[in-house]
Every structure is written in structure tokens, then in C-alpha cells.
C-alpha positions as CSV (number, residue, x, y, z in Angstrom):
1,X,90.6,144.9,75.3
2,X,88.5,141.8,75.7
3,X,85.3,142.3,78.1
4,X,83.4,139.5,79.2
5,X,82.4,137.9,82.3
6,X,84.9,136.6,85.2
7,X,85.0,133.3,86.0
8,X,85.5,133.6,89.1
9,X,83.6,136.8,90.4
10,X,80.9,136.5,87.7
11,X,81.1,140.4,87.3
12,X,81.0,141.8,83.9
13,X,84.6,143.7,83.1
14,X,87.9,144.1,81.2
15,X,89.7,140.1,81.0
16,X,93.0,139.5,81.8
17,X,94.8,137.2,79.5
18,X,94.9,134.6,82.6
19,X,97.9,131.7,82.4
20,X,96.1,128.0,83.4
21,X,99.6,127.1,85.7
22,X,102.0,130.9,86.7
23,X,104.4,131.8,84.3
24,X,106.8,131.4,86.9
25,X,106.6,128.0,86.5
26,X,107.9,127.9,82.8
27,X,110.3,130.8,83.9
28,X,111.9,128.5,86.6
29,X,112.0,125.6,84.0
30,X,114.3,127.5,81.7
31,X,118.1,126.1,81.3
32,X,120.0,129.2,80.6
33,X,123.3,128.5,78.5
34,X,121.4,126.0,76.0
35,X,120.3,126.4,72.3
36,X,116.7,126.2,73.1
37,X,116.1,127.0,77.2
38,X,112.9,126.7,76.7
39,X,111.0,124.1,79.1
40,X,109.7,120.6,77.3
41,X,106.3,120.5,76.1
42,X,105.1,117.1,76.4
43,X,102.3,115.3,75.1
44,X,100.9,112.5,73.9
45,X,102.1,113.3,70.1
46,X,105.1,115.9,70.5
47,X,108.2,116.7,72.6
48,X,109.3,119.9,72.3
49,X,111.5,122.8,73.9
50,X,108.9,125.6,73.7
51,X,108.0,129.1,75.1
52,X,104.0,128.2,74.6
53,X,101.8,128.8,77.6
54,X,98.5,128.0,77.9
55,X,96.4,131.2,78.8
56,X,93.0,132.7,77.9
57,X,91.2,135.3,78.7
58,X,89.4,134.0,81.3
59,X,89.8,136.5,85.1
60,X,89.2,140.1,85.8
61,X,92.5,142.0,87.3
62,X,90.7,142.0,90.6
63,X,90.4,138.1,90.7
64,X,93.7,137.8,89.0
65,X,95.8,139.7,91.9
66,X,93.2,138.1,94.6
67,X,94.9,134.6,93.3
68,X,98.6,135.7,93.3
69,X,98.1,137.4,97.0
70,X,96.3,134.8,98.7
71,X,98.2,131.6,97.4
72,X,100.4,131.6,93.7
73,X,103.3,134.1,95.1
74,X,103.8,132.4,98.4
75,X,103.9,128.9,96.3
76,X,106.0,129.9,93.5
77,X,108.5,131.3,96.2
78,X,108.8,127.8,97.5
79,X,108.8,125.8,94.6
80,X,112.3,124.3,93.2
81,X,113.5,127.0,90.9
82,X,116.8,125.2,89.0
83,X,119.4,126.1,92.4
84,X,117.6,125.7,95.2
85,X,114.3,124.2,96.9
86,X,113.1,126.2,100.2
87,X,110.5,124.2,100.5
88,X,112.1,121.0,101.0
89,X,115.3,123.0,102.4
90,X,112.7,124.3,104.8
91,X,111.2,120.4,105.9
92,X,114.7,119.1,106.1
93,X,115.9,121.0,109.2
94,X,113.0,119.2,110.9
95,X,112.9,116.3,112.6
96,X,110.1,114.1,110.8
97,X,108.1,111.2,111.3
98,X,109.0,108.2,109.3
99,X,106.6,105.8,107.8
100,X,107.6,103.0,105.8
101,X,109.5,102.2,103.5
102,X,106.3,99.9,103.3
103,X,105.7,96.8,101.0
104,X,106.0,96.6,97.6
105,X,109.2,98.8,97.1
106,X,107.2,101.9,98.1
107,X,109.7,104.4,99.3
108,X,109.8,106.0,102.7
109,X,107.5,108.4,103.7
110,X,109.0,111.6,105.5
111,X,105.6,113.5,107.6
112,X,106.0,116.5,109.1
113,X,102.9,118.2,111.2
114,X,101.8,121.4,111.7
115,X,103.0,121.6,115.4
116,X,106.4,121.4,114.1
117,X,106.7,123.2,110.9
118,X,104.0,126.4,111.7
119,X,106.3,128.4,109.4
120,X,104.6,126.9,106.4
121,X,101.5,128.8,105.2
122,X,99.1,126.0,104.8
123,X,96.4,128.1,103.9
124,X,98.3,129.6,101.0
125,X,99.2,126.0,100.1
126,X,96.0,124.8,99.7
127,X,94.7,127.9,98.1
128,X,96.8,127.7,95.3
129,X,96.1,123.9,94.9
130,X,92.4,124.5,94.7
131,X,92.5,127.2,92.6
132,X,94.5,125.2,89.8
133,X,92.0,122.6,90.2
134,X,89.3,124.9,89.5
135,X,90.7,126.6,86.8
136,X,91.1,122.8,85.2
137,X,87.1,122.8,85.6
138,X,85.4,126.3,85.1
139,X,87.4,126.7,81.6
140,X,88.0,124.8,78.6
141,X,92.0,125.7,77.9
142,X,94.0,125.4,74.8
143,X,95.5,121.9,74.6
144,X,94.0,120.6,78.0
145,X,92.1,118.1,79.0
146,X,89.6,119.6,81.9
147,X,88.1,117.4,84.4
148,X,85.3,117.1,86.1
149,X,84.6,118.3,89.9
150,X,80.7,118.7,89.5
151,X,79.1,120.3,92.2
152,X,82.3,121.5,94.2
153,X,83.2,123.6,91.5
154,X,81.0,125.7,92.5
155,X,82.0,125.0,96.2
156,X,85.8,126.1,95.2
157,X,85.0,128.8,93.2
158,X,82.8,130.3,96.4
159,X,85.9,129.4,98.3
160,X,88.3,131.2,96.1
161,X,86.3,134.4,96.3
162,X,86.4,134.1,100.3
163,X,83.0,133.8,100.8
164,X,83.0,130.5,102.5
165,X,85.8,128.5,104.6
166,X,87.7,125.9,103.7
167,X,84.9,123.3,101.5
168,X,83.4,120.3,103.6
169,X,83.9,116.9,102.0
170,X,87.3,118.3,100.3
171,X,90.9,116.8,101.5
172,X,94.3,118.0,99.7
173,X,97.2,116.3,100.5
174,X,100.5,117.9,99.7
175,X,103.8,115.9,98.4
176,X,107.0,116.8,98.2
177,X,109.3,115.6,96.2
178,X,112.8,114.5,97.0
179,X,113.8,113.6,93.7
180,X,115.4,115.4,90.8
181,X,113.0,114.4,88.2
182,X,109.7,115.4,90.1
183,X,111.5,118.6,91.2
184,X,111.8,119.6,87.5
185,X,108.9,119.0,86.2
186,X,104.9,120.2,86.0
187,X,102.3,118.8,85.2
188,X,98.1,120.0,84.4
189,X,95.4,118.3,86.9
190,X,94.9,114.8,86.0
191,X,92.2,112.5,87.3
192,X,94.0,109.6,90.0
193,X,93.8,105.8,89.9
194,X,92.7,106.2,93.2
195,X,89.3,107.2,92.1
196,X,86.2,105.4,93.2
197,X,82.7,105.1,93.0
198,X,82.6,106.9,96.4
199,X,85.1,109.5,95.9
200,X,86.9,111.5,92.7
201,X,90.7,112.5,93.2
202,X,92.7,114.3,91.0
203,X,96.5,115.5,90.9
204,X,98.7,118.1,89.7
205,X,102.3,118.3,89.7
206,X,104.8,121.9,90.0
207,X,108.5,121.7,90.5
208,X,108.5,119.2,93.6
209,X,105.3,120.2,95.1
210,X,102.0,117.7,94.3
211,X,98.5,118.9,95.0
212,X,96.1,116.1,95.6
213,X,92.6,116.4,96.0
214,X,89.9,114.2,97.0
215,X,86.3,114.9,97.1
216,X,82.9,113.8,97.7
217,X,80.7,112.8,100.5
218,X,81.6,109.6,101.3
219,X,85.9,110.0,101.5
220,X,87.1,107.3,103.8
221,X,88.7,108.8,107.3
222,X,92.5,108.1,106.2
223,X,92.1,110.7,103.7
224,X,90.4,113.3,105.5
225,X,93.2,112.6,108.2
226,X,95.7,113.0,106.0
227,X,94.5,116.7,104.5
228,X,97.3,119.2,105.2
229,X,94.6,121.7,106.3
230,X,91.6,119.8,108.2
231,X,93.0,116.8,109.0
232,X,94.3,116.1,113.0
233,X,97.7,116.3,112.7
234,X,97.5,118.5,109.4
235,X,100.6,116.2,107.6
236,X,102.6,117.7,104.8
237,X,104.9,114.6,103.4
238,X,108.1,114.2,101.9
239,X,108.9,111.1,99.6
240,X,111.1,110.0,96.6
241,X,108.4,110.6,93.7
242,X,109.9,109.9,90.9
243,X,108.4,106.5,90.3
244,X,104.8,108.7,90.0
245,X,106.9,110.8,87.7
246,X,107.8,108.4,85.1
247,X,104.1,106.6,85.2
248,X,103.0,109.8,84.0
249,X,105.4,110.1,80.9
250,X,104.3,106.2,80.0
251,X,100.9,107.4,80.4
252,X,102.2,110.1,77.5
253,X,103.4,107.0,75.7
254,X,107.7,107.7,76.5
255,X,108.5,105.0,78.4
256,X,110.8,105.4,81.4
257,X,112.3,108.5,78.8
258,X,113.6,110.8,81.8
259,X,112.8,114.1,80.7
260,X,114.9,117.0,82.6
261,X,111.5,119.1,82.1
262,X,108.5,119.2,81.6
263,X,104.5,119.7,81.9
């Protein structure tokens, strides 16, 4: 028994050994039948079927079943799990509207908008995403690199704990991936290209679903419109995101190596 203080509640109590990203995620990223099932473990220096997670003891039991209820159980039900995808399955009975394919060879976007997809629980959606984005912040993990949300990791954590609404200055846009690479692979909050002097964004990959956050005072109105939970029309998109996909694995020095999992 390990008793410290919760990162998330502050209260003083018995840890859970908390995982960074669910353990459904490595479950789902199994391939039964093989040698080694275990999902690839890839990084800058080593590729490598593994059954390693990152945890820590990190959450009381309390704030560990307050983040599986309000967001991680609803967004591991939907995720692609090796046979079938029920979020995407879920999108493609509905008419969308398409954008693109714009310049550039960027693929064709596929938006669909609250009016027309209520079904989805936004809320959990974004809940989830935020609270993997904290995590990346309030703790130093085992073989991560953290990054840095200043200020509004305090505003998540409050969130988290459901003593404020949804955080002002904060848009998350949600992807989902059409492709079979992206829908097979995860990956730990990363800081975006897109970042500027005026704004910080940061993304995280899990089995076909991308979190994307943006934050700071000054976000330009496209990407507050495009937040899947304050935004006007409230978009959730659909898109071939494989290209993202394989810049991450050059990032990790492989090339256009395609990986059939991975995090």
C-alpha cells in the first residue's frame, strides 16, 4: 500500500497504481494467434512487441473510478478494437458534410455536427481527451516526455474534479480516422506544429480517435469554431489520417516503416 497525495483531488489516501493511456488500449492492440501478441513499443531507440505499460502510482480509487465513469469507459467502447470500429461505424450511417479534398493532396474531410449525430456523448469525449492531457502534465511518467499546459493545468484538473464547466480559452477537436494504420495505433500527448506564439496545441492518438487541444487566450475563431463541444456547430470529423500517422514514426526516426501497432 502506497499513500500519498492525489493528483487530482489533492486528498491525502491509499494510491492506485494509475495507467498514463487505459489498459484497454494495449488489450485491444493485442494480435492473438502470433508468437509475441503483444502491442509494438516504439520509440526513438527500440521497437519491440511488449506487455509494458506505463503506470505510477499517481490517483486515489475515488478519482480513478471518477475518470473511467465520466469519460475512459464510454471512449474505450468506441474505439477500434481489432474487428470492428463503432465509432466510425456509428458516423458512417450519417449523411456528412464534405470539405475538401483541399490543395496540396490533403485528403477529404468528412464533418458531422451535433444536430445530426446527438447519439455521441460529446461530453465524455472531451472528458477523456482532457484528462489524458492532464495526466501528460501533473506527472512525470516512466519513459514519457510530459508537456507543458502552464496555467490550464490547473484549469483541467478543476474541470476533471467537476468543479467548473467546460475551461474558457480551451478547444478540442476530435478526428477520426478512416484509415487502417491510424486505427491501430496510439500514441502519448505530443506538442503540434501548429503551435504559436499565441496559442499551444498538443495531440494524442488512440485506435482511430485523435484528441487535439488548443489553448490560450488569444486562439484564432476557426479553432474555437471547430471545438467538438463549444464551438457552433460542435463538428466531429472524419478523414484518411494516415499521412499524420507516418510523420509521427519519421519523427521516431522509421521512415514511412508501417507499423501494424503501436504507441
Amino acid at each position: 500500500m502506497l499513500v500519498g497525495r492525489c493528483k487530482l483531488c489533492l486528498e491525502v489516501a491509499e494510491l492506485r497504481n494509475s495507467h498514463f493511456l487505459p489498459a484497454s488500449l494495449y488489450r485491444k492492440s493485442r494480435t492473438p494467434g502470433e508468437k509475441n501478441p503483444n502491442p509494438i513499443l516504439v520509440t526513438r531507440d527500440v521497437s519491440v512487441a511488449t506487455s509494458e505499460q506505463v503506470t505510477d502510482f499517481v490517483l486515489c480509487s475515488e478519482c480513478e473510478k471518477r475518470l473511467d465513469v465520466n469519460g475512459e469507459r464510454y471512449v474505450m467502447s468506441q474505439v477500434n478494437d481489432g474487428r470492428a470500429f463503432p465509432l466510425l461505424d456509428a458516423l458512417t450511417a450519417i449523411s456528412p458534410v464534405r470539405l475538401g479534398p483541399g490543395g496540396g493532396g490533403r485528403p477529404e474531410f468528412l464533418c458531422y455536427k451535433q444536430s445530426t449525430t446527438p447519439f455521441i456523448k460529446r461530453d465524455h469525449l472531451a472528458y477523456f481527451g482532457l484528462s489524458v492531457f492532464w495526466r501528460a502534465s501533473a506527472h512525470k511518467w516512466r519513459g514519457i516526455t510530459p508537456i507543458d499546459l502552464g496555467k490550464y493545468e490547473e484549469v483541467l484538473r478543476t474541470y476533471l474534479l467537476g468543479g467548473a464547466p467546460f475551461p474558457a480559452n480551451i478547444a478540442v477537436q476530435l478526428i477520426v480516422c478512416t484509415d487502417n494504420a491510424s486505427q491501430a495505433t496510439f500514441f502519448p500527448p505530443a506538442p503540434s506544429l501548429r503551435t504559436r506564439e499565441s496559442f499551444r496545441a498538443y495531440s494524442f492518438q488512440a485506435r482511430g480517435i485523435v484528441f487535439i487541444l488548443n489553448v490560450g487566450k488569444l486562439l484564432p475563431n476557426p479553432l474555437r469554431d471547430l471545438c467538438f463541444m463549444t464551438g457552433p456547430q460542435k463538428w466531429i470529423v472524419a478523414c484518411d489520417w494516415e499521412p499524420k500517422t507516418i510523420e509521427a514514426f519519421r519523427e521516431l526516426g522509421l521512415g514511412d516503416r508501417p507499423l501494424k501497432l503501436g504507441h
